[in-house]
C-alpha positions as CSV (number, residue, x, y, z in Angstrom):
1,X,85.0,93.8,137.8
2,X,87.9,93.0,136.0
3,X,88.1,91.6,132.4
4,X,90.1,88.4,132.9
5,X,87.5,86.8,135.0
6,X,85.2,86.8,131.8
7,X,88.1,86.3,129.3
8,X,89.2,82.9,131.6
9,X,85.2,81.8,131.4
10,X,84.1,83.5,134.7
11,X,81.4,86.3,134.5
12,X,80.2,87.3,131.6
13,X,80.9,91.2,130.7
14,X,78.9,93.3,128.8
15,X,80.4,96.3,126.4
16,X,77.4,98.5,128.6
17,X,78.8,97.2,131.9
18,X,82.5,97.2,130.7
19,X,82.0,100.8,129.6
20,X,80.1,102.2,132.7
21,X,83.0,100.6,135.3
22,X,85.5,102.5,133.4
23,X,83.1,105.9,133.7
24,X,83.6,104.9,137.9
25,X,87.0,104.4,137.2
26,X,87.7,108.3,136.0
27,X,85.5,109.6,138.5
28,X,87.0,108.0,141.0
29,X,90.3,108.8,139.9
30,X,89.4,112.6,139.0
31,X,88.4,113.0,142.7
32,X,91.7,112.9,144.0
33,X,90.6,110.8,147.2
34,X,92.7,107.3,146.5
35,X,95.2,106.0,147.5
36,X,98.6,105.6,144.9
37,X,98.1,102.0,144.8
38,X,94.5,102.1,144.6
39,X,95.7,104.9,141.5
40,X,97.4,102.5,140.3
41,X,95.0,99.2,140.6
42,X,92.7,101.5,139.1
43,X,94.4,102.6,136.2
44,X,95.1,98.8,135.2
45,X,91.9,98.1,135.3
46,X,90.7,101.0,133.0
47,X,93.3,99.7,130.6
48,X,92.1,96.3,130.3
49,X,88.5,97.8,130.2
50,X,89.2,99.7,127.2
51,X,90.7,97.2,125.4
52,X,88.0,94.9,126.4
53,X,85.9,97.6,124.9
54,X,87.8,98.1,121.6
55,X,87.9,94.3,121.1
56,X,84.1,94.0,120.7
57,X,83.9,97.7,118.8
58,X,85.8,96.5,116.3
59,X,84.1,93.2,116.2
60,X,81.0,94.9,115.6
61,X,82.5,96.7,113.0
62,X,83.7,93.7,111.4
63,X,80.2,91.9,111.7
64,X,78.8,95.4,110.5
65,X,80.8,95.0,107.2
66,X,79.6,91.6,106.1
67,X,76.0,93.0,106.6
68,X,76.8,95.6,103.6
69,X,78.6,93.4,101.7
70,X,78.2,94.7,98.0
71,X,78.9,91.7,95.7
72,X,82.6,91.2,95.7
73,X,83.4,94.1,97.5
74,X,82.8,95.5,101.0
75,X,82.0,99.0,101.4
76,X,81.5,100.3,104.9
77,X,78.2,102.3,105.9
78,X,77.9,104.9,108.9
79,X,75.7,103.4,111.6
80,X,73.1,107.0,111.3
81,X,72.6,108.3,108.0
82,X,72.0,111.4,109.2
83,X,75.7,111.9,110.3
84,X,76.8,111.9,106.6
85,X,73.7,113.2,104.6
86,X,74.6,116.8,103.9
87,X,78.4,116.5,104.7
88,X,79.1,114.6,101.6
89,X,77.6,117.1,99.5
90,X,74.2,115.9,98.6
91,X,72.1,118.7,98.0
92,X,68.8,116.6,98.9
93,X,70.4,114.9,102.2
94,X,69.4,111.8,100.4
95,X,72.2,110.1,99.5
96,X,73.2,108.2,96.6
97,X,71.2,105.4,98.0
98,X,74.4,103.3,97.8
99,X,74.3,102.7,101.5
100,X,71.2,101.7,101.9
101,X,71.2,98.3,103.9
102,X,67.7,97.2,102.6
């Protein structure tokens, strides 16, 4: 699967699918068994995965931001509350209800 094919208009790539062919990538490249070319093919196409991959996180990110937008300002919000409840001091694990999206 490679990236350029759905960059140029050719099959569609998913973040899911992008992410799992790089997983087949390391293992592939972990066991030792190919060839240097093939090393080499492979690592390319890891590379252009990731990216691929950091492109559309960041996107989401981006489209994650205008969803908390805050009047005039934009403040960011973690994705699971639970990640930040307690490790921002809050001795309820309620927060200050300032990242609420609804």
């Amino acid at each position: 699967m490679s990236t350029r094919k759905a960059e140029k208009g050719g099959e569609a790539v998913s973040f899911e699918k992008a992410l799992s062919r790089v997983e087949t990538i390391v293992k592939e490249m972990e066991g030792g068994a190919l060839a240097l070319d093939d090393m080499i093919a492979r690592f390319e196409e890891g590379q252009s995965l990731i990216a691929f991959c950091s492109r559309k996180l960041n996107e989401v990110e981006r489209r994650i931001e205008k969803l908390v937008r805050k009047g005039d300002r934009v403040e960011t919000a973690p994705l699971d509350e639970k990640e930040n409840g307690d490790a921002e001091g809050d001795a309820d694990g309620e927060g200050d209800g300032e990242r609420d999206l609804f």
